[in-house]
N, C-alpha and C positions, 0 to 999 in steps of 0.2 A: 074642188076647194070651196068651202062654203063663203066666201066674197061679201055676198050681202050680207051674212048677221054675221059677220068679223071673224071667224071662229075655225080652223083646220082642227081635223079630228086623226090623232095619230095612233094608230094600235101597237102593241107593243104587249111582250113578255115581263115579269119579275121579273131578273138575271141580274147574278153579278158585273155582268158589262152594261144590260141595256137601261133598266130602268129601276133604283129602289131608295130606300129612305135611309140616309145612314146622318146620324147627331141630328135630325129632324129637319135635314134636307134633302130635298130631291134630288136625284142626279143619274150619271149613267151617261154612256156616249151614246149611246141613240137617242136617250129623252136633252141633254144638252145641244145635240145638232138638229135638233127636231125642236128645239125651244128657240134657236138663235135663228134657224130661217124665218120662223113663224115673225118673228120679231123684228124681222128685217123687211117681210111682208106690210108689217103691220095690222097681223093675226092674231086673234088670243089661242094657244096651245090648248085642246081637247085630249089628255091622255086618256084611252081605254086599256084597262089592261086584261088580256085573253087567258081565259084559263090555261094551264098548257098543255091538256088533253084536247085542247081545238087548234085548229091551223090558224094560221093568219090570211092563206089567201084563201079560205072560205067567209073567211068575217068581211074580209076587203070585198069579195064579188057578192056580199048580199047586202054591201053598200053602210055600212055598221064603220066606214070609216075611210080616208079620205087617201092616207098612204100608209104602209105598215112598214115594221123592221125590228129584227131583234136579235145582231152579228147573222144576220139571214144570209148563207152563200147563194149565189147566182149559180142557179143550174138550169141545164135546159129542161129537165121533167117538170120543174115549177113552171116554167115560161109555157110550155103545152098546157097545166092544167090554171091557168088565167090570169097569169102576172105579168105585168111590165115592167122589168128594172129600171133602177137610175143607172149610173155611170158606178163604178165600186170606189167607196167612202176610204177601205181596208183592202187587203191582202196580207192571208193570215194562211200558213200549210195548218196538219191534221197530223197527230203525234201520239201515239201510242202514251197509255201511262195504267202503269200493272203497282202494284205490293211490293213493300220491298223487300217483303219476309221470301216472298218464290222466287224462282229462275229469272234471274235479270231478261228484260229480251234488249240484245244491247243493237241488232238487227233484225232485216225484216226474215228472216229464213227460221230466229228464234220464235218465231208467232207458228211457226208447224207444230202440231198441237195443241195448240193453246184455244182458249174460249175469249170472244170477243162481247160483251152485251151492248147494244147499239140501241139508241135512241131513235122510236119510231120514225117512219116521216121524216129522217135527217138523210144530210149531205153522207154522216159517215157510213150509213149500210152500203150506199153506191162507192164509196172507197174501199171499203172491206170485202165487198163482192167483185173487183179489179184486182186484188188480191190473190182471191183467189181464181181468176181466172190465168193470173200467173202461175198456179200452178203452188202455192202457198196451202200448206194443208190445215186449214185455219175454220174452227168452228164458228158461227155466228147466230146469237141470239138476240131478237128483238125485242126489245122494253115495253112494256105496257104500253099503250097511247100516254097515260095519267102519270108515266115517272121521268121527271125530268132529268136534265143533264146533270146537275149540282145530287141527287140521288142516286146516278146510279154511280159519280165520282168517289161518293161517298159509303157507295155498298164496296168499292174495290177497295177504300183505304181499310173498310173491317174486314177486308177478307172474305167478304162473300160471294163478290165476282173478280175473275183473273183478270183482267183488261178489258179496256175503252180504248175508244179511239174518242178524243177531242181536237179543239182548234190549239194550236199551239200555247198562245198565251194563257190557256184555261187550264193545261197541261202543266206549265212553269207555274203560274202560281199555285195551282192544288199544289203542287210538288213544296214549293218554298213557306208552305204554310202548314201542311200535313207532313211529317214526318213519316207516314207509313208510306206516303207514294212518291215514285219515283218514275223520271218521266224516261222513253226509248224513242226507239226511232221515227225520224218524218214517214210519212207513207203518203204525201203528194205534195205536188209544188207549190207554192202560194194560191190559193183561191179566192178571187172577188168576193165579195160583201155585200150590199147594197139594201136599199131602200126598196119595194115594193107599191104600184098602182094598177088601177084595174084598167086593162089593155083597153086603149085607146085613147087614154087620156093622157092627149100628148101636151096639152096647156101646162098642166100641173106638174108632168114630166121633165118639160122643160126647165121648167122655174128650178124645180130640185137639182135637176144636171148643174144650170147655172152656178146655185149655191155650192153643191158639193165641189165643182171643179175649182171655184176660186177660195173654197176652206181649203184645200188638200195646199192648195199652193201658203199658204198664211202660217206664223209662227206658232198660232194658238192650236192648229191641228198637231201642231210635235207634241205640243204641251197635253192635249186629250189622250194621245194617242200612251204618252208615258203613264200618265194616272190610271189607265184602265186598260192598258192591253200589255203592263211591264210589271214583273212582280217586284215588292220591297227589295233593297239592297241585302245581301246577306247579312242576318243579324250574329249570327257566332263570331263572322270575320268581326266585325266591329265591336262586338262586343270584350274581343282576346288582345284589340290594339287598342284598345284606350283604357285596360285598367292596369294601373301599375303602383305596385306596394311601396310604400311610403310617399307619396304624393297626395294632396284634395282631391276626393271623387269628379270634383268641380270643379269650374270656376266661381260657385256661385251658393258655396258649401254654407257660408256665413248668412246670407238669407233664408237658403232652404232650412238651416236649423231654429230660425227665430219664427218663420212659419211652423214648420213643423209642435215647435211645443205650445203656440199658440193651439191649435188644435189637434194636440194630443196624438201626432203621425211621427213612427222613426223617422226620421230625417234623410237616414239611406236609403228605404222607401220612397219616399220622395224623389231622392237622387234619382236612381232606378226610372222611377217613373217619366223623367223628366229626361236623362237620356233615349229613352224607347219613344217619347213623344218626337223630339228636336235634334237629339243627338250635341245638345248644349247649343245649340243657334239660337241666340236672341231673337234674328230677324226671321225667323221659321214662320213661313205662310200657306196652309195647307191648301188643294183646291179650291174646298168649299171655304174657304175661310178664316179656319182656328190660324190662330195666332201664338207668338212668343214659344217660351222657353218650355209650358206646359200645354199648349196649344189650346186656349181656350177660347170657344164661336165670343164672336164680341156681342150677341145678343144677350148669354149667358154672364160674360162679365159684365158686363151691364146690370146685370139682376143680382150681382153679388156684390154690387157697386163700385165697381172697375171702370173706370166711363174707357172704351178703346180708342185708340190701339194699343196693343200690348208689348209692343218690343222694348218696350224698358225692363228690364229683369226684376228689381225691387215687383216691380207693380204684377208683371207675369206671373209670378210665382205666388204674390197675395193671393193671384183672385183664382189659379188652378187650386189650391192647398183649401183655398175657402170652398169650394165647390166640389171638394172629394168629399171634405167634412159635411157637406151640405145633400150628398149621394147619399154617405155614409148612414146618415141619420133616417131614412127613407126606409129602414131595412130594421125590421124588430124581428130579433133571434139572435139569443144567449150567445153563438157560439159566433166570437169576435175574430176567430180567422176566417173564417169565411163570409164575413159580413164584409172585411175586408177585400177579398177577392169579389163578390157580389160588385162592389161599387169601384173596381177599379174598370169589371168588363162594364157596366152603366158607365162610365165616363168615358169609356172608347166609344162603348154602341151605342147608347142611351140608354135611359132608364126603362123605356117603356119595353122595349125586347129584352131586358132583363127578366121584367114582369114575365112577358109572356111564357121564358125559357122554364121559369121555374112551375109555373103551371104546367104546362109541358111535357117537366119532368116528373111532377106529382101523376099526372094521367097517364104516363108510362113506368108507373110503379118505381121511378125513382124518389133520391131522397132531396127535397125541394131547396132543404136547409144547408147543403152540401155540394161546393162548387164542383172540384175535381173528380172524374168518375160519372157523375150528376148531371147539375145543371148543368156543366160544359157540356155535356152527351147532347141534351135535348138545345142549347145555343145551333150546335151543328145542325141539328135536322131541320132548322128556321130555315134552313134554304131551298128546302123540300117543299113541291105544291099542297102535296097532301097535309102537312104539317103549318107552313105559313098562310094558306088560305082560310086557317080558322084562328089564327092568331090576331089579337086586336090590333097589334102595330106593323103585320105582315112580313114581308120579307126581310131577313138578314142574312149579310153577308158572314155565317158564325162563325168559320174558322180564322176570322179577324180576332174577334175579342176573346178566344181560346186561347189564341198564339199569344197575343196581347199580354193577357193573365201569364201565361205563362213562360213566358220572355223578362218580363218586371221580376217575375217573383226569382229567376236563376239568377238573376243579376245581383239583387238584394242579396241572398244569401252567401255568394260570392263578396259585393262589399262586406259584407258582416265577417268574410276574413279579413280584409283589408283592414279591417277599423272597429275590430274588435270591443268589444264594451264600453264602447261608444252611443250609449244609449242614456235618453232619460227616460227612467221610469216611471215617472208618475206627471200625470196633467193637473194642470192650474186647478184648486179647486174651484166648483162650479158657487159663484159667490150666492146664488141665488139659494139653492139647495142645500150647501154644505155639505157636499158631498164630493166624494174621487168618481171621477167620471172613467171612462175606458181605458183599459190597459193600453201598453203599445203592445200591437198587434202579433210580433215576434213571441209576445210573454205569453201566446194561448199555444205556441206549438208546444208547450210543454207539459206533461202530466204525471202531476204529483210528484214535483220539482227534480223528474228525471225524465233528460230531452229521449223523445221516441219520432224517427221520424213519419211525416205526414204517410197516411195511406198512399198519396200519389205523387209520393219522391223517385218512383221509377220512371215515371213520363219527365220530367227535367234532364234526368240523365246526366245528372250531375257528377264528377269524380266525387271520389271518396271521400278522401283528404279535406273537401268543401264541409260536406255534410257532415263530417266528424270533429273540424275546428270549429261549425258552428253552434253546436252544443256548447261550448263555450259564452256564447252570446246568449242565445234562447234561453236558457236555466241557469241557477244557480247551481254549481256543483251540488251533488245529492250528498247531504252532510256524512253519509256511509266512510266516504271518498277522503273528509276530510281528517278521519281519526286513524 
């Protein structure tokens, strides 16, 4: 531990658990308990982050760093090749998760023919090889050193490898956030976790133990433990009990509409967004921060001149609606539905992973100006090394602001039966210009005043009946209709 000039050096992975940048905070349960010891030392935190074609305990024993971790399971072939554990932070089983298009594997006897792909250098080839010494007639292929875990999840949710094995909680949430994958069976018991130092360093060892054994015991460890090893609540359940016809979207339907036509946003949009944020909690306080009914960082309302906190709804609602329009505006291209999805995953992810994604998706011959199908495609592969190591704002967590997108927009359409022609159509003119500024955003699903729906109305998976009384809202009857 570097003592004299202040300063612990902690190595560490991108990953959705251990360390990455999400609304342009840091966070992660390795880089948060690896922040609070340091802090309790009275250290300043050194994060390195290691490619993920490189080990961790090669960087640790060439001294490139003081303790490493990254949901790292404790095995004894690490400990041979020159680790010291701490005490274990977690306990987490290893869970099969295959496509939900093939053969469910609903047990482990269902893995007899099947192909496993396994992440180099991991805990899981040593599970999948007890497998098969059970007698499990179970193929197993090893990943490149260079592909990560979030890669190869994301080759099984397209179908181009049959099953992984992960740690549980990585399992659950790909599953509650990808709609292709679905998770099977445990294939071992809870496994430790831990912290990593270079054998013999039993000073720093200690200090860690210390720390880790009196966090495990404190309220704030249930509280990490939920934000990053528990996937979101299911949203279909919640979204089927709380909409009910002939009632307000809201409580709070009378402000979201006076925002709204302030800056030129349907107002059920809004709605939408503002359930998927808070689920209607005033007092909604996210990990890192965001706040209120639209969850906005108080750094951000602040810049939009919100001074925080935000749990006043009137005031929550000003400064998210100012700050979409404020996304909104960021984004030059003609086609105002998807300017709209642009800036609703920028207000989930940020703006700057938006940038990237769409770059992204231009250098993979996608179409940059086109969320669904598109940018969404290349959002996802931001969690890939190959991909977010040349990204300028690096790693994301993508299948957030996919789901995101596309959670807001099922709902939307949904209230648009609810509350049918309920729309104003035209925004305040712009006093400056003399001019109509942007349609509502509903009024570009239509073309040539007869509703067609979006190319990527089959990923929503909407009933019928939704998408068919919604034409009612989106367009005006096509005057054919009316004679």
């Amino acid at each position: 531990m570097g003592q004299q000039c202040g300063v612990i050096r902690f190595l560490t992975y991108n990953s959705a658990t251990s360390y990455f940048m999400w609304k342009g905070v840091l966070m992660g349960f390795d880089f948060d308990l690896a922040k609070q010891f340091a802090e309790e030392h009275d250290l300043a935190l050194q994060v390195i982050v290691v490619p993920q074609s490189d080990s961790l305990i090669d960087w640790l024993k060439s001294g490139k760093g003081d303790f490493a971790g990254a949901a790292t399971t404790i095995t004894e072939e690490r400990k041979k090749i020159g680790a010291d554990f701490t005490i274990p932070y977690i306990e987490i089983p290893q869970q099969i998760i295959s496509n939900r298009r093939d053969a469910k594997i609903r047990d482990i006897q269902d893995l007899n023919g099947r192909t496993l792909m396994l992440r180099a250098n991991s805990a899981f080839r040593e599970s999948a090889e007890a497998l098969q010494s059970e007698g499990i007639n179970v193929k197993i292929i090893t990943a490149d050193p260079e592909i990560s875990y979030e890669r190869i999840v994301n080759m099984v949710a397209d179908g181009r490898v049959d099953a992984t094995i992960v740690d549980a909680n990585t399992a659950e949430t790909g599953a509650a956030l990808r709609n292709e994958l679905v998770i099977g069976p445990v294939v071992t018991d809870p496994l430790p976790q831990g912290w990593m130092v270079t054998k013999g360093n039993r000073s720093l060892r200690t200090k860690l133990d210390a720390f880790l054994r009196e966090f495990r015991d404190s309220k704030a460890y249930a509280r990490k433990v939920n934000i990053y090893y528990k996937p979101n609540a299911n949203y279909n359940k919640k979204l089927v009990e709380h909409i009910k016809p002939g009632h307000d979207l809201s409580p709070f339907d009378g402000l979201v509409k006076k925002s709204a036509r302030e800056y030129a946003f349907d107002w059920r949009l809004i709605v939408a967004q503002m359930w998927q944020e808070s689920s209607f909690n005033p007092k909604a306080e996210s990990p890192v921060g965001a706040q209120g009914l639209l969850q906005v960082m108080p750094r951000t309302a602040q810049d939009m001149g919100y001074s925080p906190p935000l749990f006043e709804p009137r005031r929550a609602i000003g400064a998210g609606v100012k700050y979409l329009d404020w996304v909104r505006k960021k984004f030059e291209t003609d086609n105002l539905e998807n300017k709209l999805w642009f800036s609703l995953a920028s207000y989930n992810a940020g703006i700057g992973h938006l940038y990237d994604a769409r770059r992204l998706a231009k250098q993979l011959g996608l179409d940059p100006d086109i969320w669904f199908g598109n940018v969404e495609v290349a959002m996802l592969k931001l969690s890939e090394p190959r991909y977010f190591n040349k990204a300028r704002y690096g790693y994301v967590r993508g299948a957030e602001p996919v789901e995101y997108v596309r959670n807001i927009r099922q709902l939307y359409l949904a209230y648009t039966d609810i509350k049918p022609g309920d729309i104003s159509n035209r925004r305040p003119i712009d006093k400056e210009n003399h001019l109509l500024a942007m349609q509502p955003a509903s009024m570009t699903l239509c073309h040539k005043r007869h509703w067609t729906p979006p190319s990527d109305a089959s990923l929503v998976r909407l009933p019928m009946n939704i998408l068919r009384l919604s034409q009612e809202v989106f367009c005006s009857p096509p005057q054919s209709r009316n004679r």
